[in-house]
C-alpha positions in Angstrom: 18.3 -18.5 31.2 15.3 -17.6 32.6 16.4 -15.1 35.5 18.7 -13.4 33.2 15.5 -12.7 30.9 14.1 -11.4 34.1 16.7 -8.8 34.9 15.7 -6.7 31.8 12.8 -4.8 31.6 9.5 -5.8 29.2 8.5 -4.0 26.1 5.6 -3.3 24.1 5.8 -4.5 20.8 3.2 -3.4 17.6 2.9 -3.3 13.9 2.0 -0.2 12.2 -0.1 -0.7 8.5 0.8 1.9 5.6 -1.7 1.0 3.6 -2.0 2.6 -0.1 -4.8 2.6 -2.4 -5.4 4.8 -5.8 -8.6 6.3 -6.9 -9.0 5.8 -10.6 -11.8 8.6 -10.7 -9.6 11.5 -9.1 -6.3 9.9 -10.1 -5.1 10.1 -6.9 -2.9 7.6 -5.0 -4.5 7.3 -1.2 -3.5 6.3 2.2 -5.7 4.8 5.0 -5.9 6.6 8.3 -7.4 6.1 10.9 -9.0 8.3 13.9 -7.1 7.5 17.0 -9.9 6.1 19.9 -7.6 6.3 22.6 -4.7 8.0 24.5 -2.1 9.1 23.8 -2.8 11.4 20.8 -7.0 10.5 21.7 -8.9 12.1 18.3 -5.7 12.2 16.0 -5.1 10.9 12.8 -3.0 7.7 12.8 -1.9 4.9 10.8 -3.6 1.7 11.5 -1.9 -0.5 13.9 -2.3 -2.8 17.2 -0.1 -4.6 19.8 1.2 -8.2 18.9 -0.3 -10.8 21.3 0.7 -13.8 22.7 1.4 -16.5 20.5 1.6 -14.4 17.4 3.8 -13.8 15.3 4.9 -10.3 13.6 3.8 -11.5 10.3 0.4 -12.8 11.5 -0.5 -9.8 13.6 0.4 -7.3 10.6 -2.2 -9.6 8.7 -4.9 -9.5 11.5 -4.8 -5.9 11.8 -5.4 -5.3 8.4 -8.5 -7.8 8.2 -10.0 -6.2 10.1 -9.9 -2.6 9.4 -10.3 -3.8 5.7 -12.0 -7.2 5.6 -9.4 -8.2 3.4 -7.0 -11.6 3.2 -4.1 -12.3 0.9 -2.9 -8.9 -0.2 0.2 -7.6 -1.5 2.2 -6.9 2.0 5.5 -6.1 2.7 7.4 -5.2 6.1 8.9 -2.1 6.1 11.3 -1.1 9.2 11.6 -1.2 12.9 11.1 1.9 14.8 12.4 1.6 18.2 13.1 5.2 19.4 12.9 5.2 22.9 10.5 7.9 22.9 8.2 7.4 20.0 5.4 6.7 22.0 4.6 8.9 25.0 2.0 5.9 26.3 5.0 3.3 26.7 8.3 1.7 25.3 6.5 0.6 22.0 8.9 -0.7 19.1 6.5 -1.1 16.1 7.0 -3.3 13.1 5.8 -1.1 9.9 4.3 -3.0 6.7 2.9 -1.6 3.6 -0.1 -2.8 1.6 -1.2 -2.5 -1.9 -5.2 -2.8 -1.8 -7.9 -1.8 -4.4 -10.1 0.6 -2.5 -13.7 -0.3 -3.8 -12.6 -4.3 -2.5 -12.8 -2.5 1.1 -15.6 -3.8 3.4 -17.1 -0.2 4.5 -18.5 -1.7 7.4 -15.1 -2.2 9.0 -14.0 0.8 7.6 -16.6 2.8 9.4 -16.6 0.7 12.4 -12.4 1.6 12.9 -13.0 5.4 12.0 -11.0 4.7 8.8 -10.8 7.5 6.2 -9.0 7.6 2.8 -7.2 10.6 2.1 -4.8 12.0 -0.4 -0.9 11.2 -0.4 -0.7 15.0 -1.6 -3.1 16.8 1.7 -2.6 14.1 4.3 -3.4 15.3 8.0 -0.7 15.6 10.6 0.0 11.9 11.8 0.9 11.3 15.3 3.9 10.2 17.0 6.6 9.0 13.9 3.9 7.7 11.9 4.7 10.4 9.3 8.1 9.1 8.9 6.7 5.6 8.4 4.9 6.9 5.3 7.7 8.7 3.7 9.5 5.6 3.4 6.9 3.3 2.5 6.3 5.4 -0.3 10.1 5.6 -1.3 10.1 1.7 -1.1 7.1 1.7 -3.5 8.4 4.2 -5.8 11.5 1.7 -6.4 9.2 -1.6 -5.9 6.8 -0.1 -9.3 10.0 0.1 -11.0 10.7 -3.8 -11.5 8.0 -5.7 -10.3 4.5 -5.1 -11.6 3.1 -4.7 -8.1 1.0 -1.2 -9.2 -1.2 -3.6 -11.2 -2.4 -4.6 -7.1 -4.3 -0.9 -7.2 -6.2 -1.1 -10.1 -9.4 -2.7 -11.3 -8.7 -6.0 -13.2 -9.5 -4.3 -16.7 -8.0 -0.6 -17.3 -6.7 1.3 -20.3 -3.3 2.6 -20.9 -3.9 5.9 -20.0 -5.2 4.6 -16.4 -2.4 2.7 -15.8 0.0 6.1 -17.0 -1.9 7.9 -14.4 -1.9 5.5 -11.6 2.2 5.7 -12.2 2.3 9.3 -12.3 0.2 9.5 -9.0 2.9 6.9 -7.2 6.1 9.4 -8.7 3.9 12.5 -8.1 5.1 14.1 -11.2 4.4 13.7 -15.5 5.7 10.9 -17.3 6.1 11.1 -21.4 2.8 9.1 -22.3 4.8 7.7 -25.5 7.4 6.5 -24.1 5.5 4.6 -21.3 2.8 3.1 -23.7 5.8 1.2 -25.9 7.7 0.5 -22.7 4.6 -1.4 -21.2 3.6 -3.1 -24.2 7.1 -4.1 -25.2 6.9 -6.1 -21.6 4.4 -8.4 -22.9 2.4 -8.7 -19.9 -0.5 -7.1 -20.8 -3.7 -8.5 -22.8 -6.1 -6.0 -24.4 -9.4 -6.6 -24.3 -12.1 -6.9 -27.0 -14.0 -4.0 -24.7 -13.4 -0.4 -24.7 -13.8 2.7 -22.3 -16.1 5.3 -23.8 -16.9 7.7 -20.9 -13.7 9.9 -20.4 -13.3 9.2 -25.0 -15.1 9.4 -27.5 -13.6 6.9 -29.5 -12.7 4.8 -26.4 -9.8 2.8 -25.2 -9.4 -0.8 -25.3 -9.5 -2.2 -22.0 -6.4 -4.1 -21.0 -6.1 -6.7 -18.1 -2.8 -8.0 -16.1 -1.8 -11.5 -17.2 -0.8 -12.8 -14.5 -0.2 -16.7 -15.8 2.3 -15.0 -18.8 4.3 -12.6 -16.1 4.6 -16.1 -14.1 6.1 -17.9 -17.3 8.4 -15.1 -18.3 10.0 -14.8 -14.5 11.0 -17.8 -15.2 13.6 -17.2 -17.7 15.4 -14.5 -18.3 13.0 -11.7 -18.1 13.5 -8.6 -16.1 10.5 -6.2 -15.3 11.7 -3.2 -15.7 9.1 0.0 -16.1 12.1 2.8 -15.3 9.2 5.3 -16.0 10.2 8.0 -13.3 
């Protein structure tokens, strides 16, 4: 077994993190980049990503990459796809492992941030990505679009209390286009997942909004039945 392993050639393998957050101030949904440190593609912007080493698993190096750019554990992660075109990377034969991440962007340990060249920036103006890391992104945001829809994962980019109209804008920010703010207040409420708060928001209204917060415990109890999320609010 072992000299046929040794008549094929070694590759590289990496994981690549997509890594979304949403500013609540600027209503803006966010993506992570990084300023490359080395060559190839020295001084471009790039997604946040590393080699897998010995003894670790995909899973684990996805998780250790994102530490420590971030400083953050147990957060919403999914693996995307496998890129292995031959020529993706001019350094070497790389085939990277892409996952996407839900984080909320004040949790971020700026220190770590800094320290990695890490820079937020808009899923509307984002810079010129190297090497297929563009393409990455484009699907990652195409798997979130469809996640949002029926599973309450855009409650992972928001502050644990936030008003309705917050939570219609973080939506409209992931589908990058308007959504009728009636119809999505009785759809959400009518899901029963949501517990309003005896607090409300006064600096964007004058009257203010009641807060609301996720309830996780209720979502837990209703999954198990026969309850289906479903927020088709595209």
């Amino acid at each position: 077994m072992i000299k046929l392993y040794s008549k094929y050639k070694k590759h590289l393998v990496a994981v690549d993190s997509i890594i979304f957050g949403y500013d609540i101030l600027e209503k803006e949904l966010k993506l992570l980049v990084v300023k490359r440190s080395f060559n190839p593609a020295k001084g471009k912007w790039s997604l946040a990503g590393g080699f897998v080493e010995s003894g670790e698993s995909i899973d684990v190096a996805a998780c250790r990459v994102l530490r420590n750019l971030t400083g953050l554990k147990n957060i919403y992660m999914k693996q995307l796809y496998c890129y292995g075109e031959s020529a993706r990377d001019p350094g070497a034969r790389v085939i990277s492992v892409a996952y996407w991440a839900l984080i909320k962007i004040k949790s971020i340990d700026q220190k770590a941030a800094h320290e990695n060249r890490a820079h937020w920036q808009s899923i509307k103006k984002l810079p010129k990505l190297i090497f297929d890391h563009t393409d990455m992104v484009e699907r990652a945001l195409e798997e979130l679009r469809l996640r949002v829809r029926i599973k309450p994962v855009g409650f992972e980019l928001l502050p644990e209390k936030f008003t309705l109209v917050q939570l219609l804008d973080l939506y409209e920010a992931i589908y990058q286009k308007p959504i009728d703010k009636r119809n999505f207040r009785k759809k959400i409420l009518s899901l029963n997942i949501l517990e309003r708060l005896d607090e409300k928001e006064k600096v964007t209204s004058k009257k203010g909004a009641f807060y609301y917060s996720f309830n996780k415990a209720n979502y837990k109890k209703l999954s198990k039945r026969d309850f289906y999320f479903n927020l088709d609010a595209g």
